[in-house]
FIVEXDO-82819 format. One record per residue (C-alpha): residue in one letter; x, y, z. Coordinates in steps of 0.02 Angstrom, whole numbers, plus 50000, padded with zeros to 5 digits. Last residue first. Layout:
BEGIN
+-------+-------+-------+-------+
: kolnu :    c1 :    c2 :    c3 :
+-------+-------+-------+-------+
:     A :     X :     Y :     Z :
...
+-------+-------+-------+-------+
This chain:
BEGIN
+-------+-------+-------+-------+
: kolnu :    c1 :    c2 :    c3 :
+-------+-------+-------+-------+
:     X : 49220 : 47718 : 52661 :
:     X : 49304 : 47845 : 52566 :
:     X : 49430 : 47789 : 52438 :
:     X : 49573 : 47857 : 52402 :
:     X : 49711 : 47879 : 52273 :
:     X : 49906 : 47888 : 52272 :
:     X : 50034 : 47987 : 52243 :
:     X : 50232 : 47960 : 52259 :
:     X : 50382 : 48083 : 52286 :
:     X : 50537 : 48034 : 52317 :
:     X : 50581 : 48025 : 52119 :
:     X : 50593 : 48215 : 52097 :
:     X : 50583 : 48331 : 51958 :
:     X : 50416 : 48233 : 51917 :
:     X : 50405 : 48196 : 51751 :
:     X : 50346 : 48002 : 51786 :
:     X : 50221 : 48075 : 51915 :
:     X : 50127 : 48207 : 51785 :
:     X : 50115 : 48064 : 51667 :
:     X : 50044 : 47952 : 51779 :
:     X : 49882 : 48056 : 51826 :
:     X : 49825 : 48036 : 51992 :
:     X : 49636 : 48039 : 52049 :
:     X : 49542 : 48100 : 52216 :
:     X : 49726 : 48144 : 52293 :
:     X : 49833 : 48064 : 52410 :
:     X : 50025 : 48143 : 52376 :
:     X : 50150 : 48072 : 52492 :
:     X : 50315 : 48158 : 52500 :
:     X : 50474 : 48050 : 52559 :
:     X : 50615 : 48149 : 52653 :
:     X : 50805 : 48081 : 52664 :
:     X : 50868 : 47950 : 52744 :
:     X : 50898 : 47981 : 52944 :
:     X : 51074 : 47977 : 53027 :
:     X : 51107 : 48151 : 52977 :
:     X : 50983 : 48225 : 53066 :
:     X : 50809 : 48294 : 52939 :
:     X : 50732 : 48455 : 53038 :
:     X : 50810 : 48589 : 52967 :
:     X : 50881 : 48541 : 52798 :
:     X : 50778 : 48394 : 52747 :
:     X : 50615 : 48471 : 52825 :
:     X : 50637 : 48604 : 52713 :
:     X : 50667 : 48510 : 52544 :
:     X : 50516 : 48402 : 52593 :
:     X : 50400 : 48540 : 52592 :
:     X : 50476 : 48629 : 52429 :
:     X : 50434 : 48459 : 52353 :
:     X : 50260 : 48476 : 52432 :
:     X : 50224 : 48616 : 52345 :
:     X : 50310 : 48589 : 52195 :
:     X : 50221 : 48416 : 52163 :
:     X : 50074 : 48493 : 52189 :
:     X : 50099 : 48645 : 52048 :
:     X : 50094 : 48505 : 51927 :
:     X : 49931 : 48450 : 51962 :
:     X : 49857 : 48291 : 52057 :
:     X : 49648 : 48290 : 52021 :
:     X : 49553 : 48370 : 52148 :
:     X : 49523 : 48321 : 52333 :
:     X : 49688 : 48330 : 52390 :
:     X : 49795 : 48306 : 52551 :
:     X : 49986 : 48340 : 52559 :
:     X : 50085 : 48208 : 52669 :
:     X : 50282 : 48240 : 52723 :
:     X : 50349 : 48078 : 52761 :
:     X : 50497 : 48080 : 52889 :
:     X : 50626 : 47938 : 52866 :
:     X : 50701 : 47795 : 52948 :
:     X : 50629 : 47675 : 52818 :
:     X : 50595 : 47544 : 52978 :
:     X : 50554 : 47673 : 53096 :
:     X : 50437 : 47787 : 52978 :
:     X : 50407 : 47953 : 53005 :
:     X : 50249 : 48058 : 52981 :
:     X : 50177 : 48233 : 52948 :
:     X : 50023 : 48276 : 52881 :
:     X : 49945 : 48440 : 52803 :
:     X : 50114 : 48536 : 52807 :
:     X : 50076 : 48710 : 52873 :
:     X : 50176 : 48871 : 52815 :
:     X : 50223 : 48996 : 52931 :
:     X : 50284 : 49187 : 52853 :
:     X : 50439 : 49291 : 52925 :
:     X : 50590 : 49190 : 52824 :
:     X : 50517 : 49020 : 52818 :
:     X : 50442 : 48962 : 52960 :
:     X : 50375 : 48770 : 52976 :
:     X : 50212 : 48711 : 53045 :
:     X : 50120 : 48547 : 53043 :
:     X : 49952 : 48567 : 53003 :
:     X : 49966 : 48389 : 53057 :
:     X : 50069 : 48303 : 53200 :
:     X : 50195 : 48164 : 53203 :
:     X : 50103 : 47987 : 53164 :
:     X : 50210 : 47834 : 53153 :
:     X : 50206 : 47721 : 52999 :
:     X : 50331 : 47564 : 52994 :
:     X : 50193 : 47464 : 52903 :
:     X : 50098 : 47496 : 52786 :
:     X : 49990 : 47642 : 52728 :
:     X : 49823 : 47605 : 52778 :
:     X : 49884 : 47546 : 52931 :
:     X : 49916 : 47721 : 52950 :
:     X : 49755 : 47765 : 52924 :
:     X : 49688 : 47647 : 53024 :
:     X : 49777 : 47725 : 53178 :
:     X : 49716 : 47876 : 53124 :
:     X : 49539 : 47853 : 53150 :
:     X : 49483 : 48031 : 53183 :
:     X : 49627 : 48140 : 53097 :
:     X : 49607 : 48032 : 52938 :
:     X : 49437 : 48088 : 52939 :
:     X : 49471 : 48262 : 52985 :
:     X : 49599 : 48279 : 52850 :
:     X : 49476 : 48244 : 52731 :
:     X : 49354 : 48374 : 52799 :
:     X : 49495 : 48500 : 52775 :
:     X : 49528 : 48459 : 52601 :
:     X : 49339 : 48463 : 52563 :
:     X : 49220 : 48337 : 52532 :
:     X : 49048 : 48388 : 52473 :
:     X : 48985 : 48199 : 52395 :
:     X : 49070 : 48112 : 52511 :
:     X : 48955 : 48191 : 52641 :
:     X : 49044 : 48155 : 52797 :
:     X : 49054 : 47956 : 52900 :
:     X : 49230 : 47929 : 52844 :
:     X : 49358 : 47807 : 52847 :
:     X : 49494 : 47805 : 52720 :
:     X : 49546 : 47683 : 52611 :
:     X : 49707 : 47704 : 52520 :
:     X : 49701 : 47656 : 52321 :
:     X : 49855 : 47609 : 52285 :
:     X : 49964 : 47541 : 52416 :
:     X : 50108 : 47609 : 52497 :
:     X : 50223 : 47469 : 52517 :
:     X : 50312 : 47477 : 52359 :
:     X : 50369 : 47643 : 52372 :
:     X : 50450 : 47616 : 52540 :
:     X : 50568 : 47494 : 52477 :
:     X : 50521 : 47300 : 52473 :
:     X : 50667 : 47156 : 52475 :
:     X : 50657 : 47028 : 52338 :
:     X : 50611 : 46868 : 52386 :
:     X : 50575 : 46841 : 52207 :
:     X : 50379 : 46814 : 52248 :
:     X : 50411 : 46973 : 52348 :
:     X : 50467 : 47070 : 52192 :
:     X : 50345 : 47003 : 52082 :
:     X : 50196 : 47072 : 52217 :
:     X : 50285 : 47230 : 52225 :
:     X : 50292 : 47275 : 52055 :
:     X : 50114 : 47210 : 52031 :
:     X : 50078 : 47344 : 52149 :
:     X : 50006 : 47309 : 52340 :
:     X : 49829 : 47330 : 52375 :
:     X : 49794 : 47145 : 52370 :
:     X : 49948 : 47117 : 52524 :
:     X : 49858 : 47234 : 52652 :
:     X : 49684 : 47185 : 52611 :
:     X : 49630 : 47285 : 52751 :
:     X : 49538 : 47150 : 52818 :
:     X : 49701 : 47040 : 52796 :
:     X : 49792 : 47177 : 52885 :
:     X : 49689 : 47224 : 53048 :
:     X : 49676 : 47024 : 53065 :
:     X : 49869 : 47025 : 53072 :
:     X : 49840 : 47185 : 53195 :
:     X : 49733 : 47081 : 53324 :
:     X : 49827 : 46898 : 53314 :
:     X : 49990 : 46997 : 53346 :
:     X : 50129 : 47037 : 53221 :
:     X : 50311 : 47011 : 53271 :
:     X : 50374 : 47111 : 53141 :
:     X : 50450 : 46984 : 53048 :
:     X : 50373 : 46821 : 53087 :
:     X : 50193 : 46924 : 53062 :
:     X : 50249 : 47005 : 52917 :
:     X : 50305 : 46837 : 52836 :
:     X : 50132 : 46758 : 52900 :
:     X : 50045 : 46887 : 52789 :
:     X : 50146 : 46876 : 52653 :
:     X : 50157 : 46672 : 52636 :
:     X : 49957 : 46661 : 52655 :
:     X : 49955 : 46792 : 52502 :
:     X : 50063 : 46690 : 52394 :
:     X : 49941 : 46558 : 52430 :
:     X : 49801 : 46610 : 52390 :
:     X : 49644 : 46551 : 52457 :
:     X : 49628 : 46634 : 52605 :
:     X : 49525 : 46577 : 52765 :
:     X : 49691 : 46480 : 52819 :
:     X : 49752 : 46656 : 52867 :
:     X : 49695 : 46665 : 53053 :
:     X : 49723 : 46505 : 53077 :
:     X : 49919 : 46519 : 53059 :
:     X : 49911 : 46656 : 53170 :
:     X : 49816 : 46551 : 53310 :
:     X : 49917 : 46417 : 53292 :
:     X : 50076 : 46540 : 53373 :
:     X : 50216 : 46599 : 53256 :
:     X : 50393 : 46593 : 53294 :
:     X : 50422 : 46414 : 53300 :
:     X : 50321 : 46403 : 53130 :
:     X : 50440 : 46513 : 53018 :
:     X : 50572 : 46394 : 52960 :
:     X : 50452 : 46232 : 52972 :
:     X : 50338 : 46302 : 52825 :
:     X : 50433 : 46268 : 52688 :
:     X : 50317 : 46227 : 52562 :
:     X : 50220 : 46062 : 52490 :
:     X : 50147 : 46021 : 52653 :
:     X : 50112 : 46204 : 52691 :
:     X : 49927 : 46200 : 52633 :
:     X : 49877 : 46037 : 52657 :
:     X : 49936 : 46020 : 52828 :
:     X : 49843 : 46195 : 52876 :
:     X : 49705 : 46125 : 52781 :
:     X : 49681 : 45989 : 52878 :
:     X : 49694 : 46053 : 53052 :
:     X : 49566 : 46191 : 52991 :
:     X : 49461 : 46059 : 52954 :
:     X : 49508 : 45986 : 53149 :
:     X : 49432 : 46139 : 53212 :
:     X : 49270 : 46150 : 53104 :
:     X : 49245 : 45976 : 53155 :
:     X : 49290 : 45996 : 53341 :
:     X : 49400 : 45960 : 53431 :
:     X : 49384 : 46113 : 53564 :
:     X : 49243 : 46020 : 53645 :
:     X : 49370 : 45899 : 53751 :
:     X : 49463 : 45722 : 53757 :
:     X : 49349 : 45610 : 53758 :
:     X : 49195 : 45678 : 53700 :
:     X : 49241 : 45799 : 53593 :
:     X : 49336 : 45671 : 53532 :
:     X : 49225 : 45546 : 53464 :
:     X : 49111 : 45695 : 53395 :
:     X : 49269 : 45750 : 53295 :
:     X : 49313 : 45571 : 53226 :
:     X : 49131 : 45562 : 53156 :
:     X : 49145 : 45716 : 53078 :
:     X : 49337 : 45704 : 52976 :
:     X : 49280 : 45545 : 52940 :
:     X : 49152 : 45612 : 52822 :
:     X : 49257 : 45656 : 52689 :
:     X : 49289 : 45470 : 52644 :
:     X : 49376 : 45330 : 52736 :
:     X : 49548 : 45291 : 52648 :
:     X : 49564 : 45488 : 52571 :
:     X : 49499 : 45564 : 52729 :
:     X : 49598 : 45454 : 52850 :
:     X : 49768 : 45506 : 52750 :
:     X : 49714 : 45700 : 52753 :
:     X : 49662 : 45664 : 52931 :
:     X : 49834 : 45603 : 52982 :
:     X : 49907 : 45757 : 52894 :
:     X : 49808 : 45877 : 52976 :
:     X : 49868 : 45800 : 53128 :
:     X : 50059 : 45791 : 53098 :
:     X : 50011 : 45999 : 53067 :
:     X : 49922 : 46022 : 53221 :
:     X : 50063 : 45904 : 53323 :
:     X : 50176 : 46034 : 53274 :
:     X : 50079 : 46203 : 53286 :
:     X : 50035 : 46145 : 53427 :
:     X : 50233 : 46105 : 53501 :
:     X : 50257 : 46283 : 53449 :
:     X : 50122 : 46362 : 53541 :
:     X : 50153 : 46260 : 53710 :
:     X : 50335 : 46327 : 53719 :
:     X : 50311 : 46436 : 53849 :
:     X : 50171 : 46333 : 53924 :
:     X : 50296 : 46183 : 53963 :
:     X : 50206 : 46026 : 54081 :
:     X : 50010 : 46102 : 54052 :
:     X : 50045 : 46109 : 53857 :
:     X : 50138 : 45933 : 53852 :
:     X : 50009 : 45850 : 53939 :
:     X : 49870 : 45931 : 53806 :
:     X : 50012 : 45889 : 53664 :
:     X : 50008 : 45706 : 53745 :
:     X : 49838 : 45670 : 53741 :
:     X : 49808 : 45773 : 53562 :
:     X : 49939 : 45654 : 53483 :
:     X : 49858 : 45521 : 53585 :
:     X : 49683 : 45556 : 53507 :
:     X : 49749 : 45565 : 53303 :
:     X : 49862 : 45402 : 53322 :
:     X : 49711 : 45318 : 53397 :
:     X : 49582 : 45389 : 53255 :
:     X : 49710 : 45349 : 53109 :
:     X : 49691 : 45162 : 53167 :
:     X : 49807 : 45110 : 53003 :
+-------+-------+-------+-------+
């Protein structure tokens, strides 16, 4: 077989293609990509692992620079990765350049994640690299992980991770609750990354009256997709018992004055220098969650 030819006048006529419909041009590439990859998989197996190089300087010259070996690798392994999974389902949403973006990874279950949140949420190439160098899907629980490989669906306690990473350029060493939420305060879009997705920043030191005296929730969030407010308490101890009142008495609050009817009820967020399970599991209430942090 004359893989080469094949190979050139699929790129010919995906290049005429591209100029003739550019708002479909993504999913016809990710088409003739993947009959590609598969062409060089043959080629590669009747010719050697070199093929792949001399059919790349052939068509850099013919056709155009953007052929090259590194490219048509990536052509490759994009065949060889979803040839034996069902890929086609999700490809006419995504663009080659988000399928790119996570042939880097090794895993596969982790490759099927990350292009699942990008189908779903309509990810762009910017925040799908946000999550893969957050390692978004590695920070999830075990529980989580089974769950998705059981196409399971994912409540809000599964997509907070454990640990959060938090930027920060203060003495680690001397951290206080209020340098903390400075840190957060200063990159909080990555914050909420940090947390999944569905987070939307409200306000901190948020305040709330009760009788004649204000109290001041450290963080306060909602999340679209949970429909709920998330009341956040920062530590920089160990959790203790009398956390888990506070911020229970927190959540109680905003779920009778500030809560509508429509909306689920409050979740309370506990990120603290180290948890302690047993302190969690006899929690008076299961809405609450903690979780670690890094500084970075």
């Amino acid at each position: 077989m004359k893989y080469y030819d094949v190979i050139k006048e699929k790129i010919l006529e995906s290049e005429i293609y591209d100029k003739a419909h550019d708002y479909v041009k993504d999913r016809n590439k990710v088409k003739v990509y993947y009959e590609i990859g598969q062409l060089l998989n043959a080629a590669g197996k009747d010719y050697g692992k070199n093929i792949i190089k001399q059919y790349s300087e052939k068509l850099m010259l013919e056709v155009g620079k953007k052929y090259n070996e590194r490219n048509l690798r990536y052509m490759r392994k994009f065949y060889e990765v979803f040839s034996n999974i069902k890929w086609n389902t999700s490809c006419s949403k995504l663009s080659w350049s988000h399928y790119r973006e996570v042939l880097s990874i090794n895993d596969i279950n982790t490759i099927k994640y990350y292009l699942t949140e990008c189908s779903n949420k309509n990810l762009t190439i910017k925040q799908l690299q946000e999550r893969i160098k957050s390692k978004e899907y590695e920070r999830l629980s075990d529980e989580a992980r089974n769950k998705l490989c059981s196409n399971e669906q994912l409540n809000i306690y599964d997509v907070v991770p454990n640990q959060i990473v938090i930027k920060s350029n203060l003495l680690k060493n001397e951290l206080t609750e209020y340098a903390l939420k400075q840190a957060i305060l200063i990159n909080i879009d990555d914050f909420l990354l940090q947390l999944g997705s569905g987070f939307a920043y409200i306000g901190n030191e948020y305040r709330i009256k009760i009788n004649d005296k204000y109290n001041f929730i450290d963080l306060m969030l909602f999340n679209y997709e949970y429909n709920c407010f998330i009341v956040v308490e920062l530590k920089v101890t160990e959790i203790k018992k009398e956390h888990l009142g506070q911020i229970q008495f927190y959540m109680n609050y905003v779920d009778k004055n500030i809560r509508k009817p429509n909306q689920d009820k409050t979740i309370g967020i506990i990120i603290c220098k180290k948890d302690d399970g047993y302190i969690i599991e006899f929690s008076s209430d299961h809405r609450i969650m903690a979780r670690t942090y890094e500084l970075v």
